[in-house]
N, C-alpha and C positions, 0 to 999 in steps of 0.2 A: 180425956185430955190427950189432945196429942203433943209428941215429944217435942222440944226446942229442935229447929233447922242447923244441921251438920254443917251448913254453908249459907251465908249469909248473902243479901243481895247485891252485893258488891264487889263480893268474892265471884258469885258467878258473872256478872256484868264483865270483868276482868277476863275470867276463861273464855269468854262469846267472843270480846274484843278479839281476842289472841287469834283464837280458831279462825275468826272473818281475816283477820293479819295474814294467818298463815296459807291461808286459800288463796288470796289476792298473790301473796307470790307466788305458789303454787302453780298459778295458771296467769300470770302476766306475759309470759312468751306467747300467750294464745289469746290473748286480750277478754279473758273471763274473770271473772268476779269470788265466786263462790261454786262450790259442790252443786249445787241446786242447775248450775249453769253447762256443767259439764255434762259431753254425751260422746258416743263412741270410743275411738280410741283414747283421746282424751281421760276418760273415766275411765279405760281400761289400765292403763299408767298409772294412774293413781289410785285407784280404789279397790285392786285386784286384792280379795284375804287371802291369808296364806291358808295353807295345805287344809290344815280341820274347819277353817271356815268356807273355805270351795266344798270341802264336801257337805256342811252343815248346807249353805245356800242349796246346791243341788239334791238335796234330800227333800229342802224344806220347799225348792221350786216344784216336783213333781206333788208331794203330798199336798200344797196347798193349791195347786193347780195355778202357777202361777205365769202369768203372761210376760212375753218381754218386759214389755215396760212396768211390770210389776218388778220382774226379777232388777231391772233399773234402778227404780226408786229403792229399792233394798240394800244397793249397793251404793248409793250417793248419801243416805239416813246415815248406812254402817260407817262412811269414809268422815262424817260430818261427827258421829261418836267419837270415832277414833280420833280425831282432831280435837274436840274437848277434853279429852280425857288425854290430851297431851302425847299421845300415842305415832309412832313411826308411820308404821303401815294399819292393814287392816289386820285385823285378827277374830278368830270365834266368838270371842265377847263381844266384840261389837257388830258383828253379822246375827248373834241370837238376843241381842237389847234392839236389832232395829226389825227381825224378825216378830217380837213383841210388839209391837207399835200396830203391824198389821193387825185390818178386821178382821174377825172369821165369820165365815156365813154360818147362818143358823145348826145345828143339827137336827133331825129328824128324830 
């Protein structure tokens, strides 16, 4: 049996609203939508983690060999966490929850 859900569908419906809320102002001076839409400097303003999570990303960019636009999308996942979870900026939690999400290739 699995456990009753922490957070019901409505509850989240409500944090997605918020987060899509908060992006749309976010980047309305730059006529963007959403995290997903942001790129270069743009997402460097917003989406820079602070200190343990720049070092987590660049740890976790060499080990997992990761490409720009890998390292990219890791940092627009983490910006889109941190905005659900209600959060300022970025942080190590939400740089190693969007670190998670990546695939990893087989091992040998």
């Amino acid at each position: 049996m699995l456990p009753p859900p922490t957070e019901g569908t409505a509850a989240v419906a409500a944090r997605v609203a918020a987060a899509r809320a908060l992006q749309a102002a976010r980047y309305r001076a730059v006529s963007l939508r959403t995290n997903a839409e942001a790129d270069g400097e743009v997402l460097a303003e917003s989406a820079t983690p602070d200190e343990a999570g720049r070092k987590l990303l660049a740890q976790a960019a060499e080990a997992m060999r990761l490409s720009a636009r890998g390292y990219t999308r890791v940092l627009r996942v983490a910006r889109t966490i941190a905005d659900l979870a209600g959060g300022e900026g970025v942080a190590r939690i939400h740089v190693a929850e969007a670190l998670s999400y990546r695939r990893q290739a087989p091992r040998s």
